[in-house]
N, C-alpha and C positions, 0 to 999 in steps of 0.2 A: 212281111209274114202275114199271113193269110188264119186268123182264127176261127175252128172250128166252129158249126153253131152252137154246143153245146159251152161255148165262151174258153174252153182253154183250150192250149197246144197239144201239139200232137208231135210226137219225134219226127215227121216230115217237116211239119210246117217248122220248126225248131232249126231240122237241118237245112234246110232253103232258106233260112230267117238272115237281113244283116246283121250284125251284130251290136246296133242300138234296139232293134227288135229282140233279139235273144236275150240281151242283160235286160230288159224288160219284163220281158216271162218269166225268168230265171232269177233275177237279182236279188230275191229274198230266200232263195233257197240256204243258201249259209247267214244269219243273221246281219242284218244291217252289213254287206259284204261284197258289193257288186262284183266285185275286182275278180273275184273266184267265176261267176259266170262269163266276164269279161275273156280272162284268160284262157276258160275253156271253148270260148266259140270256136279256135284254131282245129281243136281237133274234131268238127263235122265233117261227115254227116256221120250218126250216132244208130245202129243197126239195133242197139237196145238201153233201156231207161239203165240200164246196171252199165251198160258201154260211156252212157254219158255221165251217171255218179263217178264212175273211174276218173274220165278225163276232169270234173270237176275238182273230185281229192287229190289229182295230180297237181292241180295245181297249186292246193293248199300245200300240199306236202313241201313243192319247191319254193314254198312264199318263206323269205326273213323271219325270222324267230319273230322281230316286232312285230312284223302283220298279226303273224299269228296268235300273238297276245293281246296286239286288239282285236280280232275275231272273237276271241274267247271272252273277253270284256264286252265286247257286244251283246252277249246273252244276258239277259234278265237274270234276279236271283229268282228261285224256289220260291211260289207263293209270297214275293219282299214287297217292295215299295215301289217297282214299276208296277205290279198287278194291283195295288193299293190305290196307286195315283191313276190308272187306267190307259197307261203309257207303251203298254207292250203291243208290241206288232200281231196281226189277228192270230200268225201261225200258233205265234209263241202262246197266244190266250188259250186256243185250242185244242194246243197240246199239254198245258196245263190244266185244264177243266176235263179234259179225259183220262189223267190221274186221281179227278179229287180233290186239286190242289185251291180249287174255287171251294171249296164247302170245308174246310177245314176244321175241327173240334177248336176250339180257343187253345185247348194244350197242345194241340198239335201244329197250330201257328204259330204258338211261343217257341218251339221245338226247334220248328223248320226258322227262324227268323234266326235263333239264337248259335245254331250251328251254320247260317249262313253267314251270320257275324266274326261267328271264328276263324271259319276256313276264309275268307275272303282278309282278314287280318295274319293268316298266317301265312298264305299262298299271294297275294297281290292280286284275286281274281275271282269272280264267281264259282261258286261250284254250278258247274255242266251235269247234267244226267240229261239221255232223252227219255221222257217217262210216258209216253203214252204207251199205253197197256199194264204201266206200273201202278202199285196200290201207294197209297201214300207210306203205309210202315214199313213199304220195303227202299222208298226213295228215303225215309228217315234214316233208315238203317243203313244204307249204302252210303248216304253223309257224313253220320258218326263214323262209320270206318274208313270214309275216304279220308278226312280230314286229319286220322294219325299216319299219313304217307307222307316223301319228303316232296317236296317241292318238286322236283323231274320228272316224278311218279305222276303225280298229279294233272301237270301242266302235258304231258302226253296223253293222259285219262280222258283230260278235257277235252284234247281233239278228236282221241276216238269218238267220241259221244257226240263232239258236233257234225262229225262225219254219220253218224248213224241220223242222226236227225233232219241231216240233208239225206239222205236216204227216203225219211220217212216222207218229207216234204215233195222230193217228188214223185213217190208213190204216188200221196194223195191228189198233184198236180196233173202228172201226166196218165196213169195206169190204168184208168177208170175212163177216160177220154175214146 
């Protein structure tokens, strides 16, 4: 694959890419996840960035419930203890500090910490939101009330969200290119 000068791909150079090249470029668009960019190289060449989200969530969609629940465990909590220890992956930092979720009131880290403690005890899993463009009271607010859904509610929540988030991921990757 052939990258442009401005340092990222391009849906050409993507769909001419082999496919150590493509999960290359791609492999952080669903967190810590290769396997999803892996799977979708099959279906290039990609006529638009929303032609290749498709084929990417196709593939989520047909991954084993496990995959899928470590995909979702993959993601960092809410302003927790990977943004603490300074462990998240740049997107995730990114996409975090374009919420707010970097500047936090002390109450509203206690908030976010203590409702990430619950849902993740009562579900087996992170709570997912994609929040860029989100204000922190409304990611607080969409927690409290995610976290009185049942388990199935949730655990599909969750993928929607990280489906929109690989969304956003390769907006910012390829759209601008």
């Amino acid at each position: 694959m052939t990258i442009p000068r401005s340092g990222k791909p391009t849906l050409a150079s993507l769909s001419a890419a082999d496919r150590s090249a493509f999960v290359a470029a791609l492999g952080g668009v669903f967190e810590h996840s290769a396997w999803i960019a892996e799977g979708a190289w099959t279906a290039r060449p990609f006529a638009s960035v929303d032609a290749l989200h498709r084929a990417m969530a196709a593939v989520l969609e047909r991954a084993a419930e496990e995959q899928k629940l470590a995909l979702i465990r993959a993601h960092p909590e809410l302003a927790g203890k990977e943004a603490a220890a300074g462990t998240m992956t740049a997107e995730s930092v990114g996409e975090q500090a374009s919420a707010g979720l970097d500047r936090c009131s002390p109450d509203e880290l206690r908030a976010l910490r203590s409702g990430n403690r619950a849902y993740r005890e009562k579900f087996g899993f992170p709570f997912v939101m994609a929040v860029k463009g989100r204000s922190r009271s409304e990611i607080l607010a969409s927690l409290a009330a995610r976290v009185e859904n049942a388990r199935q509610v949730e655990f599909a929540r969750c993928l929607e969200e990280v489906v929109k988030i690989a969304r956003l991921r390769l907006a910012a990757l390829l759209e601008s290119s």
